[in-house]
C-alpha positions as CSV (number, residue, x, y, z in Angstrom):
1,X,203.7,63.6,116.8
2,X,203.1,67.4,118.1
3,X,203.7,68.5,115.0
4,X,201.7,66.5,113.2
5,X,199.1,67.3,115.5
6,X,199.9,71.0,115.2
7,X,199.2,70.5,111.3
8,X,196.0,68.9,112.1
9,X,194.7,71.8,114.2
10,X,195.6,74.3,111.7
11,X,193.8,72.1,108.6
12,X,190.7,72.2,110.6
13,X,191.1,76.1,111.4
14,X,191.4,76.6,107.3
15,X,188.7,74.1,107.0
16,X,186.2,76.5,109.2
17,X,185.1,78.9,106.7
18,X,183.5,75.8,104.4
19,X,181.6,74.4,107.3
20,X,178.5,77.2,105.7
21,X,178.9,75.9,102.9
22,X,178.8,72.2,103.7
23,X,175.5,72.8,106.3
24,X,174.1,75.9,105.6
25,X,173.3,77.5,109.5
26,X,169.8,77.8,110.6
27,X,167.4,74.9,112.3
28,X,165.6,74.2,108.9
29,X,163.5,71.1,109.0
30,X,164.3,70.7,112.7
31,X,161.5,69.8,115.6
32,X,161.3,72.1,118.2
33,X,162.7,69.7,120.5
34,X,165.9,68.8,118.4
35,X,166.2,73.2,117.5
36,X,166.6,73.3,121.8
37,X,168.8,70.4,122.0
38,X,171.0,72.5,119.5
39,X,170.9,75.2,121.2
40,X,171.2,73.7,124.6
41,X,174.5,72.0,123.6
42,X,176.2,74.7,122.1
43,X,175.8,76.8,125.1
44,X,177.0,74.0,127.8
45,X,179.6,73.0,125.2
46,X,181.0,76.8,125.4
47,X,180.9,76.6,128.9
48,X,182.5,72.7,129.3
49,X,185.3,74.5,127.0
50,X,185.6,77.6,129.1
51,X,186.1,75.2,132.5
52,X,188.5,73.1,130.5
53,X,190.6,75.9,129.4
54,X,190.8,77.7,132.9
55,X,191.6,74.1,134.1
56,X,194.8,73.2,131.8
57,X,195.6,77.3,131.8
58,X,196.0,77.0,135.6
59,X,197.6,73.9,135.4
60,X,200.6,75.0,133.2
61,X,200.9,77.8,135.3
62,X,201.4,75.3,138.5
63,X,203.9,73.6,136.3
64,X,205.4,76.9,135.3
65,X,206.3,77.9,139.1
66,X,207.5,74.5,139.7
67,X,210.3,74.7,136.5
68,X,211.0,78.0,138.4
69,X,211.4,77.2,141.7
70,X,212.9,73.9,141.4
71,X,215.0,75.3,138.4
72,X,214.1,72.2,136.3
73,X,213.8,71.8,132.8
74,X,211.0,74.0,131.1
75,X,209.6,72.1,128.9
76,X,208.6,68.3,129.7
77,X,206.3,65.8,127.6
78,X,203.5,66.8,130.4
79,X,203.9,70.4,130.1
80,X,203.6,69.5,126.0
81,X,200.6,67.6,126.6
82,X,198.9,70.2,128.4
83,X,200.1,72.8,126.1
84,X,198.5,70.9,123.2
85,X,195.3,70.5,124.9
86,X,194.9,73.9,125.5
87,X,195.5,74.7,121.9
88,X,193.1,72.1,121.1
89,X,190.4,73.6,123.4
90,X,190.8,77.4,122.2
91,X,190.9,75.5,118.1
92,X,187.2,73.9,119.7
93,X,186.3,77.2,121.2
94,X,187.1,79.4,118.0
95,X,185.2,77.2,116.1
96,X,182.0,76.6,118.2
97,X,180.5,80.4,117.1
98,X,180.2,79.4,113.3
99,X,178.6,75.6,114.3
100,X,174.8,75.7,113.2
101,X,174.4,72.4,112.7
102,X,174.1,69.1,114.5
103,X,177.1,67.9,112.7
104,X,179.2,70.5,113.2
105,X,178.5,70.0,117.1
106,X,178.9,67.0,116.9
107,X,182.6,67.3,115.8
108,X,183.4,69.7,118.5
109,X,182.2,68.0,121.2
110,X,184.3,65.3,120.0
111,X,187.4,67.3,120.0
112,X,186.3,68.5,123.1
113,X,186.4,65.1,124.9
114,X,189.0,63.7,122.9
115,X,191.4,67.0,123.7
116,X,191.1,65.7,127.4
117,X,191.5,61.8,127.1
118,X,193.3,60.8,124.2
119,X,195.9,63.8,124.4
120,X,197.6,62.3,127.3
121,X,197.6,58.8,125.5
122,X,199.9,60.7,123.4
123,X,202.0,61.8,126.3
124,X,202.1,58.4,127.6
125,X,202.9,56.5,124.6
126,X,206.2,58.9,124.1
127,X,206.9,58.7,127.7
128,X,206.4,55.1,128.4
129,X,206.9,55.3,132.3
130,X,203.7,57.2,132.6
131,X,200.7,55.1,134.4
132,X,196.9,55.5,132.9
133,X,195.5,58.3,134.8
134,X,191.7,56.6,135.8
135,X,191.1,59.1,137.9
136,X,191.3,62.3,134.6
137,X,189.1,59.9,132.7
138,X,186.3,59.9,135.3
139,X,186.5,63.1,136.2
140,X,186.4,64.2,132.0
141,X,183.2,61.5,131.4
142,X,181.4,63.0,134.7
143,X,181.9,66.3,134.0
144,X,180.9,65.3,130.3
145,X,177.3,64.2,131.5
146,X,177.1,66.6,133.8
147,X,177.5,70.0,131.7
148,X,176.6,68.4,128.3
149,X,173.6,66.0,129.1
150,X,172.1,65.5,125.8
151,X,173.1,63.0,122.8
152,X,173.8,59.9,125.3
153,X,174.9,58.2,121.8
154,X,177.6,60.9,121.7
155,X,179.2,60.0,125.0
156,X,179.1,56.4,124.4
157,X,180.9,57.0,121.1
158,X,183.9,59.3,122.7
159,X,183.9,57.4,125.5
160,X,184.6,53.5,123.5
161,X,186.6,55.6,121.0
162,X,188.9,56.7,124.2
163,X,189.0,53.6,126.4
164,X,189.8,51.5,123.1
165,X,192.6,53.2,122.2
166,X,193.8,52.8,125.5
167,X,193.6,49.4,125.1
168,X,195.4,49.3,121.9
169,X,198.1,51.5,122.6
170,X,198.8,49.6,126.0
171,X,198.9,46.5,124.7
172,X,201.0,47.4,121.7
173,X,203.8,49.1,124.1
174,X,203.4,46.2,126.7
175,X,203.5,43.3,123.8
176,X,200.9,42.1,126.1
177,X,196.4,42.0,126.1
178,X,195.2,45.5,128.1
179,X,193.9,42.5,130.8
180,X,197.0,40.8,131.1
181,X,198.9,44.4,131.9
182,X,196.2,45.8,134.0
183,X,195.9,42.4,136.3
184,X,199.9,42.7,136.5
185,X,199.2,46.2,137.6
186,X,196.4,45.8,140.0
187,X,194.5,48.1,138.5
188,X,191.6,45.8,137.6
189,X,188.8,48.0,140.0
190,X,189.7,51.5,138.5
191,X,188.4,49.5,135.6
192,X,185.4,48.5,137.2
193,X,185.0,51.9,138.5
194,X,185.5,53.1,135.2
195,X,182.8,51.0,133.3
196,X,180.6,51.9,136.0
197,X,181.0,55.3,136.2
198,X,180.6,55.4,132.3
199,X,177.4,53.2,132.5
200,X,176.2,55.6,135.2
201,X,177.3,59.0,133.0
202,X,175.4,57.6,129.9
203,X,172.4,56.4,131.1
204,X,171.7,59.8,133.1
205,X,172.0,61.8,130.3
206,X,169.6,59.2,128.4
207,X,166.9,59.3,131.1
208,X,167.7,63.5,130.9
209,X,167.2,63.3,127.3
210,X,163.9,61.3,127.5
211,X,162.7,63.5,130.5
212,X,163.4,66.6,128.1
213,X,161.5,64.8,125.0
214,X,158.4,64.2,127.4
215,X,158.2,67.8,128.7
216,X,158.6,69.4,124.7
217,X,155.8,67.0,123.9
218,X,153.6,68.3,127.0
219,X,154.8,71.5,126.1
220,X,153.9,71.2,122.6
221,X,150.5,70.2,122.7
222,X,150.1,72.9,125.5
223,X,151.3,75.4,122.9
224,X,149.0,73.6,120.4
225,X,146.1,73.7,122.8
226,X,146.5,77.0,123.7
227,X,146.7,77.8,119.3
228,X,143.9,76.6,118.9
229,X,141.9,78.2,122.1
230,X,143.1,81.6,120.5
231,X,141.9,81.0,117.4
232,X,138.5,79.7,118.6
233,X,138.7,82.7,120.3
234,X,139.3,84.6,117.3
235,X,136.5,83.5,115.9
236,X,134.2,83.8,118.3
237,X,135.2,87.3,118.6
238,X,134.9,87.9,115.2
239,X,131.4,86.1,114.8
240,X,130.4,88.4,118.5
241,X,131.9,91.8,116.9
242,X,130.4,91.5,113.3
243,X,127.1,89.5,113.9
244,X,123.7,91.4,112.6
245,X,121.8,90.0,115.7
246,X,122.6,91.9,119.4
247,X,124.4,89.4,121.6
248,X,124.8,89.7,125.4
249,X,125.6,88.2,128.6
250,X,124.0,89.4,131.6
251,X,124.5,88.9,135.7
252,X,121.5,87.4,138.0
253,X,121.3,91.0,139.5
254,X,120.1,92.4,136.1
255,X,123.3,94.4,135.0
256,X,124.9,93.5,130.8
257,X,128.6,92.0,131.7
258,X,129.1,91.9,128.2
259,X,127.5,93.1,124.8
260,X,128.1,93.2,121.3
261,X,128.0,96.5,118.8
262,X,125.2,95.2,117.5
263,X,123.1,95.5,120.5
264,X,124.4,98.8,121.2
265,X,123.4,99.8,118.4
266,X,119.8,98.6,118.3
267,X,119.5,100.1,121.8
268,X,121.0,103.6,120.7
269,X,124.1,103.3,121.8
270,X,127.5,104.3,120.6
271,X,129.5,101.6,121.9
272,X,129.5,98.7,124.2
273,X,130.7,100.0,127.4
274,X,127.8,102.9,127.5
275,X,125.2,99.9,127.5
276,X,127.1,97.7,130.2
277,X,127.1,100.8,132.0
278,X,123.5,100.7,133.3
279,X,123.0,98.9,136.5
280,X,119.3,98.1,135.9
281,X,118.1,96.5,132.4
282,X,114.6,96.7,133.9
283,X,114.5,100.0,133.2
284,X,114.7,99.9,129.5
285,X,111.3,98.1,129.0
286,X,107.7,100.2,128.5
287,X,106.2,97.5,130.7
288,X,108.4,96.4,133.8
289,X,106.7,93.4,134.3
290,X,107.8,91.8,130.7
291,X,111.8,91.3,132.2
292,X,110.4,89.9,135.3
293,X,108.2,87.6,132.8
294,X,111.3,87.3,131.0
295,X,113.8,86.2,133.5
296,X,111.1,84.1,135.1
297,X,110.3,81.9,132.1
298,X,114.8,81.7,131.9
299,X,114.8,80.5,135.4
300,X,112.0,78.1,135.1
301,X,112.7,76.7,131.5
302,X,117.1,77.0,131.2
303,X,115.9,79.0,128.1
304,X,113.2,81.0,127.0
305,X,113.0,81.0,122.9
306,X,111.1,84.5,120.8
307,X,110.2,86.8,123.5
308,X,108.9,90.0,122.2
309,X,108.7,93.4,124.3
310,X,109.0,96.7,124.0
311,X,112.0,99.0,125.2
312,X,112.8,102.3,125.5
313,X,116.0,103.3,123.3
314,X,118.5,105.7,124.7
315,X,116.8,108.4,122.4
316,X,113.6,107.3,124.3
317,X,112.3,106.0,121.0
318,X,109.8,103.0,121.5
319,X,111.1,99.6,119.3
320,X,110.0,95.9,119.5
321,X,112.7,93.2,120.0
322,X,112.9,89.6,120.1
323,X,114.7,87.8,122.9
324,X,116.6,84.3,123.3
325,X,118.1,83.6,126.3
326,X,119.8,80.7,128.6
327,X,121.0,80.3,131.6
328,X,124.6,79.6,132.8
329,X,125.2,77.7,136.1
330,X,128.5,76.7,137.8
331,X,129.2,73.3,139.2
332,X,126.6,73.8,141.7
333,X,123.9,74.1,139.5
334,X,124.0,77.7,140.6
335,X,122.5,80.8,138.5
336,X,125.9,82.9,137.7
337,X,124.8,84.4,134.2
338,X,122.4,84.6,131.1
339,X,123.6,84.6,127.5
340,X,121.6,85.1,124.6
341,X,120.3,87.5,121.5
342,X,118.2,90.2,121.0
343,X,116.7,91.1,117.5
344,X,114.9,94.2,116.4
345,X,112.2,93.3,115.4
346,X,109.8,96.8,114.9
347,X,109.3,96.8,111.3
348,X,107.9,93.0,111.6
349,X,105.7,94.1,114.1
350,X,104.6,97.7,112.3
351,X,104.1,95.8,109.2
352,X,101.8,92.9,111.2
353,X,99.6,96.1,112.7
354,X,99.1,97.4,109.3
355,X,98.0,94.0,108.3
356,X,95.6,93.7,110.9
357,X,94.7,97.4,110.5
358,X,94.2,96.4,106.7
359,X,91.8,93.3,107.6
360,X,90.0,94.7,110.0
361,X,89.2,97.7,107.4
362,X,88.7,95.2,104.5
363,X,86.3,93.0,107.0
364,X,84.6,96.9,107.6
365,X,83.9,97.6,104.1
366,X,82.8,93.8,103.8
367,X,80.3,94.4,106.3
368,X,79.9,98.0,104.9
369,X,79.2,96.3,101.6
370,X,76.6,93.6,102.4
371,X,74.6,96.3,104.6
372,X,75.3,98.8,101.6
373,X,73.5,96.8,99.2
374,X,70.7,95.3,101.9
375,X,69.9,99.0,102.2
376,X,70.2,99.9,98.6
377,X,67.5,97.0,97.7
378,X,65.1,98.7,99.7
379,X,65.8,102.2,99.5
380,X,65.9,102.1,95.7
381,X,63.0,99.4,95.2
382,X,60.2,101.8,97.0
383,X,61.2,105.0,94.7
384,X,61.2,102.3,91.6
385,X,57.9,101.0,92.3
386,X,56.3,104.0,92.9
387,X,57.9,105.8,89.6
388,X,56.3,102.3,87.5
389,X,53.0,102.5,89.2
390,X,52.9,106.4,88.2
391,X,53.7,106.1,84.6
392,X,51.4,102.7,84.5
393,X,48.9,104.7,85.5
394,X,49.3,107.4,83.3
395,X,49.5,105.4,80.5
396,X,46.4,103.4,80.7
397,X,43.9,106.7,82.4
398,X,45.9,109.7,81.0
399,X,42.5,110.6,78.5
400,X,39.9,109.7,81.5
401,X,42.0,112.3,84.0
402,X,41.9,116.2,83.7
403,X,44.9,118.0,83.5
404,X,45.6,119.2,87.3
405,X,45.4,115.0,88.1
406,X,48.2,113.9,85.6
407,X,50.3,116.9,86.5
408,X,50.1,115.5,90.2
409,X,51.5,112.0,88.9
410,X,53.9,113.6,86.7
411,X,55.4,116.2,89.8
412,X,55.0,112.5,91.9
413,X,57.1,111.1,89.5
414,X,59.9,113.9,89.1
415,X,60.0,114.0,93.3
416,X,60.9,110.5,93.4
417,X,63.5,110.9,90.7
418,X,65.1,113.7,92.8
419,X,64.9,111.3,95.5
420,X,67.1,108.9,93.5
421,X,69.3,111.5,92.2
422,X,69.7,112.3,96.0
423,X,70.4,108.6,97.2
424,X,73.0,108.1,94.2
425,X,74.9,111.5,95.4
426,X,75.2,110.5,98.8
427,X,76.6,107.0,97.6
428,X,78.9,108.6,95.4
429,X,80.4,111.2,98.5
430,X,80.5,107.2,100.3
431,X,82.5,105.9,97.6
432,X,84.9,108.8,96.9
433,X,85.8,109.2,100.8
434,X,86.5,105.3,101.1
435,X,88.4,104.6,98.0
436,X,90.8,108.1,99.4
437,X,90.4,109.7,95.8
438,X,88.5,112.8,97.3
439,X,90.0,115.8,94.6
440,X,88.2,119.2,95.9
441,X,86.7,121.1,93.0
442,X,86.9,124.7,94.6
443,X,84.6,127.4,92.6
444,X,83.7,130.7,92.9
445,X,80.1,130.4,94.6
446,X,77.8,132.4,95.9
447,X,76.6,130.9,99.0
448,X,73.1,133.3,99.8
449,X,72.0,132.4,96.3
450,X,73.3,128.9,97.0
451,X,70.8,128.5,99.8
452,X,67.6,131.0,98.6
453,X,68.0,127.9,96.0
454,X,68.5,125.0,98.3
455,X,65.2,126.4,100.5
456,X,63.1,126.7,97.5
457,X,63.7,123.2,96.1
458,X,63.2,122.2,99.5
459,X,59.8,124.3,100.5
460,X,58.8,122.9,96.9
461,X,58.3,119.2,98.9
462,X,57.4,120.0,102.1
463,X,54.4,119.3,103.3
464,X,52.0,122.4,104.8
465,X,52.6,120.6,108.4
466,X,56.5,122.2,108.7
467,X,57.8,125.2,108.6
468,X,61.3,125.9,107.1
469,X,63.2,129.7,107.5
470,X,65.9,130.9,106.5
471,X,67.7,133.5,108.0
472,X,71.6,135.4,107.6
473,X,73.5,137.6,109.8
474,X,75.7,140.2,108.0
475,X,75.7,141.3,104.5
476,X,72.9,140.0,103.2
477,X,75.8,140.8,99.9
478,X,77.1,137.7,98.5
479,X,81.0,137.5,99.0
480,X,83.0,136.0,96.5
481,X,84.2,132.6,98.1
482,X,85.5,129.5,96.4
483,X,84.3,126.3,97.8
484,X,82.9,122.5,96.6
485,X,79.4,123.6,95.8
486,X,78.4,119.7,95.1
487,X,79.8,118.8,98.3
488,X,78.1,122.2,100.4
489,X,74.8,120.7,98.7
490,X,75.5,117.5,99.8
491,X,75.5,118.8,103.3
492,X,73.1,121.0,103.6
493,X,70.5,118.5,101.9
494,X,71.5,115.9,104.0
495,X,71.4,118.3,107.6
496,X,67.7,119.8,106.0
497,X,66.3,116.1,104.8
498,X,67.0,114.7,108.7
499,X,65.3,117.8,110.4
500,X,62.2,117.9,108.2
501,X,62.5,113.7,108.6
502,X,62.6,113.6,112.4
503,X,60.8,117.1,113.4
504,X,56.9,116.7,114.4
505,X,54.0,118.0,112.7
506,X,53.9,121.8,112.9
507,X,57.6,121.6,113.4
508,X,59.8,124.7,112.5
509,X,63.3,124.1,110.7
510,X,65.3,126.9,110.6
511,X,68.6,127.5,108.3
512,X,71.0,130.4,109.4
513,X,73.8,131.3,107.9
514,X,76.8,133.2,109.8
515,X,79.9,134.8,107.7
516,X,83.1,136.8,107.5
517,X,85.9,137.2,105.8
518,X,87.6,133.9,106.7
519,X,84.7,131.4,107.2
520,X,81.4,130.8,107.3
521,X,79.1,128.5,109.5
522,X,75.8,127.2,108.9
523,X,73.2,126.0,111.4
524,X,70.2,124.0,110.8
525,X,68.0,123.7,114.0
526,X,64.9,121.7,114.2
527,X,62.3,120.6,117.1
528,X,62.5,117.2,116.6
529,X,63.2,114.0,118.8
530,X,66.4,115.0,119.1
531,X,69.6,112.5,119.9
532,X,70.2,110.4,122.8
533,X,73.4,110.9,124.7
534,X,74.7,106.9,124.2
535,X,74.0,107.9,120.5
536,X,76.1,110.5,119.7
537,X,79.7,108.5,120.4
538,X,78.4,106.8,116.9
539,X,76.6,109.6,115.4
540,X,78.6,109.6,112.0
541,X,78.8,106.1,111.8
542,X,78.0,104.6,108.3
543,X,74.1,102.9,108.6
544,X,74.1,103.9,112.5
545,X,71.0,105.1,113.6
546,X,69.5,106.6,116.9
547,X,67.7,104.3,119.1
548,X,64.4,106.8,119.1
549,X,64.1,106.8,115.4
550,X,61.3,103.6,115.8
551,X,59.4,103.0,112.2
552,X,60.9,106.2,110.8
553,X,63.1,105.5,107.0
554,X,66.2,105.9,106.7
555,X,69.8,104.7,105.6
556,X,72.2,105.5,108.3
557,X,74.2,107.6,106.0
558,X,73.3,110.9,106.1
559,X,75.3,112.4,109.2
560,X,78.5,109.9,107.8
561,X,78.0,111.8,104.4
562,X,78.1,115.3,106.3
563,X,81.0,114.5,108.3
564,X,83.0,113.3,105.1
565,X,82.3,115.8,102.9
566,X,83.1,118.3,105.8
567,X,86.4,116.6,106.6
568,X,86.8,116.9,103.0
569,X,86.9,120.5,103.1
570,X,88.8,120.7,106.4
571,X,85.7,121.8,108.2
572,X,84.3,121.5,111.5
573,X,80.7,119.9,112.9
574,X,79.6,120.0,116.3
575,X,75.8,119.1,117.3
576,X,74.0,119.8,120.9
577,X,70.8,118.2,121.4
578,X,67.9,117.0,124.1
579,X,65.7,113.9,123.7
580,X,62.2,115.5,122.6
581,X,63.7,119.3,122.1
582,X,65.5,119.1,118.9
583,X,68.8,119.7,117.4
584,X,71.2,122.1,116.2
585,X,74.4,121.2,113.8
586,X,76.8,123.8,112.8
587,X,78.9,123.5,110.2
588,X,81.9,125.7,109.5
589,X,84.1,125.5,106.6
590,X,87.0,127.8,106.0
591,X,86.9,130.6,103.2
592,X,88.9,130.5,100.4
593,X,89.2,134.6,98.0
């Protein structure tokens, strides 16, 4: 039978190269439970071999000093058994590195146990005065379930595998049942013990193998739990790194724990950690009090939902944002953080001021236009009237008058026509000043002959009861200047018709005219009633007129027209006056060779 059994050993040693062929190695398709199982039992199966080996090694070695002491025989059926085991056990443990697969395990732990039970069956069955050694097969099934506790079906094969052939072997070499031989043999509780012992072996590793399962499962779904937190995490960093929106949390004590790029960057920022740096977000709002409204309406509320402010960038620039915010509390119900968003919101808010700045100048020249065309009704229907009644009269008693009368009417009728001409100019300055079409047309003029003109034209109306002079200082030479001469009319007709308007009888107007190379400035002085001092914040107001002007006619549009067409030509107007005493405007405008 050895060397049959020798043939075997060596079959199975051939055999080892086409075990990767068979199973390919790996855990492919495996659960993570039966991958460690694998694992697990090639490792304690190594080491179960390793014990075995130094076990039978040391017991030939024992047996070898006893042949040499007691100068017996050398070789003995035990000392073949044991030799055969070993060879069996290092077969096992050559084998054992190239097992990736259940199978393959499976058929060394086999060979394992069976190296160590049904071996000595062998020896017994040649040597037939050899007992059943009860004592090796508990020891071999305990240390089994001790050092290889997993696959309790496993054990409970190799163990009825071993115990039957015991059975049949005994009862075939005593012609007798295994009961019958072992009652004669009073060894009926090592059976007991046995069955026990086996019961005992298989059932721990079962419970081990169940405890095992239940903590992979826990395990698992930990690992599982703990997948998914990272990947909630993951996206919840990626929506807090790459949202458009700023995102923060914040401490009670008024300090950013944590902030997105965003938000740095609306606040001027280069990254995160410069903003979370400041102790005191206070400090980054114009008005102080809106965080303290702020946090107040977060404490009251648990939220507070489109707050606006204004802050302070780090550049100092002024912005508008929008704030939501909430409150975090622990179990207590106590305050421990605020989370929320922060939008900018500037070019909303400079595109809603130039709304309203829009309205209210549309509601302006609303108001402009109904007063524009109240006054025009009147101011136009008087020179009308009197133009019609003029002619009328001209027509039906030009052959009873004499000459002198109907050129009286007819120089009536051509100073009310310049009247007109004069109202329709100074609407025309209105119009071209608010619709922002104002193109200068710059000529050479000559300013002295300009006003010799303007005085003349004038002194043509006036009545014998004023007094208008006009005076220079300097070259009484005409330098050659390019300015607007339709808008330098404008305002020295306009200046000249208000002082001859307001000045008393016997009042003196006076125009002077004050050069050099790079400007000139002209002053128009009158003693008239002059301007109160809550009148002259609105003095070139459109159809704003002095409280002291009683029954006196007028538009209101005068002064407006002079300051436009003196803005137009990047002038300057100042005025000083006294209630009763009069007025002086100077007007300078800048020289253009």
């Amino acid at each position: 039978m050895i060397p049959n059994l020798f043939h075997c050993l060596r079959s199975l040693i051939q055999l080892k190269p086409l075990w990767g062929l068979v199973n390919p190695p790996g855990c492919e398709g495996l659960s993570h439970y039966q991958q460690w199982q694998q694992r697990f039992m090639k490792v304690r199966l190594q080491l179960a071999l390793w014990i075995a080996l130094g076990f039978i090694f040391s017991v030939i070695t024992l047996n070898g000093m006893r042949f040499w002491r007691l100068e017996e025989p050398l070789w003995d059926y035990q000392l073949g058994t044991q030799v055969a085991i070993a060879l069996s056990l290092l077969t096992s443990l050559h084998l054992l590195p190239s097992a990736s697969t259940n199978r393959h395990l499976s058929v060394l732990f086999l060979l394992f146990s069976w190296s160590l039970t049904l071996l000595p069956l062998v020896s017994n069955t040649v040597n037939p005065a050899s007992e059943i050694d009860f004592s090796g097969l508990i020891i071999t099934f305990f240390t089994q379930a001790t050092l290889i506790s997993v696959r309790w079906r496993l054990h409970l094969f190799a163990q009825g595998v071993t115990v039957g052939f015991y059975a049949l072997f005994y009862s075939m070499e005593h012609e007798a049942s295994f009961f019958s031989v072992l009652d004669a043999s009073l060894q009926v509780p090592m059976v007991l013990i046995l069955f026990w012992v086996c019961l005992i072996c298989d059932f721990s590793v079962y419970l081990y193998e169940r405890l095992q399962q239940s903590e992979f499962k826990g395990r698992r779904k930990l690992e599982m739990a703990y997948q998914d937190l990272e990947k909630a995490e993951r996206q919840y960093r990626s929506i807090f790194e790459n949202a458009i929106e700023g995102i923060f949390q914040s401490s009670p004590e008024g300090q950013y724990l944590s902030v997105n790029p965003s938000l740095a960057h609306i606040y001027g920022y280069e990254s995160p950690e410069e903003l979370t740096d400041l102790t005191d977000i206070s400090q980054m709002y114009v008005d102080p009090h809106r965080y303290q409204e702020f946090m107040r309406l977060v404490r009251e509320q648990g939220q507070a939902i489109g707050f606006e402010s204004q802050i302070y960038r780090r550049d100092r620039q002024i912005i508008w944002i929008c704030e939501n915010a909430r409150v975090i509390t622990n179990n207590r119900g106590e305050i421990i953080a605020y989370e929320g968003t922060v939008e900018d919101i500037t070019r909303r808010k400079n595109m809603e001021e130039d709304m309203r700045k829009n309205w209210e100048r549309e509601k302006e020249l609303n108001q402009l236009k109904s007063r524009f065309i109240a006054m025009a009704s009147h101011e136009f229907r008087t020179p009308l009237t009197r133009i019609l009644a003029s002619a009328e009269a001209l027509e039906h008693y030009q052959d009873q008058w004499d000459s002198s009368k109907r050129l009286k009417y007819l120089q009536r009728i051509q100073m009310t026509v310049n009247h007109l001409n004069f109202l329709l100019n100074n609407i025309l300055i209105m119009g071209r000043s608010e619709s922002d079409k104002n193109p200068i047309n710059s000529h050479k003029v000559d300013i002295y002959q300009l006003c010799q003109n303007l005085i003349e034209e004038t002194s043509s109306c006036l009545s014998p009861k004023h007094y208008l002079t006009f005076l220079t200082d300097g070259t009484p030479e005409p330098l050659e200047v390019y300015l607007d001469e339709s808008l330098l009319r404008q305002i020295l007709e306009n200046l000249l018709s208000n002082a001859i308007k307001y000045s008393p009888h016997g009042g003196e107007i006076t125009l002077r005219i004050e050069y050099n190379t790079d400007k000139v400035c002209f002053q128009i002085q009158d003693s008239g009633i002059g301007i109160p001092e809550e009148d002259r914040a609105y003095l070139f107001q459109s159809f704003h007129r002095g409280h002291n002007v009683g029954n006196l006619p007028g538009t209101g549009l005068g002064l407006a027209i002079v300051k436009k067409a003196v803005d137009l030509q990047q002038g300057q107007i100042t005025v000083e006056s006294s209630p009763e005493k009069g007025s002086l405007f100077s007007v300078t405008l800048p020289l253009y060779h």
